[in-house]
C-alpha positions, 0 to 999 in steps of 0.5 A: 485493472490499472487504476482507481477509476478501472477498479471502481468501474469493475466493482459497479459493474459486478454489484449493481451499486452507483459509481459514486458509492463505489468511489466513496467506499474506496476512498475511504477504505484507504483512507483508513488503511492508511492512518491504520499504518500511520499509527503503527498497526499492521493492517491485514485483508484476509485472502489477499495480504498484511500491510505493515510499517517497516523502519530503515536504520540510517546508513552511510551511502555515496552520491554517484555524480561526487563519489562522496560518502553521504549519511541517509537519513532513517526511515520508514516505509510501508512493506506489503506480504501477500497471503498464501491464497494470493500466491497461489493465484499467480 
C-alpha cells in the first residue's frame, strides 16, 4: 500500500462499505489527527503507535554553497514512536 487511494481500496474490499464512506472516514480521521497535533496533544492509536509535536531549538548552521554561518530558525515538528506491537511486526 502506498497511497490513500490504495489504503481506501483495501478498507472497502475487506469491509464491504462504499469506497466513498471509506474515503470520507479517512479524510476525517487525519483531519482530526492533525488539529489533535495542532493544539499540542499527543495523538496515540493504540497497536500501532503516538504522534507527538516535537520542538527544534534555533541553531547556528552554514549555507554549503557560501561557507556562511547562518542562524535556523526554532521549529516544530511532528515525531511518530511506533508501539511495541508495531516493531514487533517488522
Amino acid at each position: 500500500m502506498a497511497g490513500k487511494a490504495d489504503i481506501v481500496d483495501r478498507i472497502a474490499d475487506l469491509t464491504g462499505f462504499p469506497k466513498t464512506q471509506v474515503a470520507l472516514s479517512y479524510d476525517t480521521l487525519f483531519e482530526l489527527v492533525g488539529e489533535a497535533l495542532a493544539v499540542g496533544e499527543k495523538v496515540s492509536v493504540p497497536n500501532f503507535g503516538a504522534f507527538q509535536i516535537s520542538e527544534r531549538a534555533a541553531r547556528q548552521g552554514r549555507n554549503p554553497a557560501t561557507g556562511e554561518t547562518i542562524t535556523i530558525r526554532a521549529s516544530k515538528t511532528v515525531r511518530f514512536k511506533p508501539s511495541k506491537n508495531l516493531k514487533d511486526q517488522m
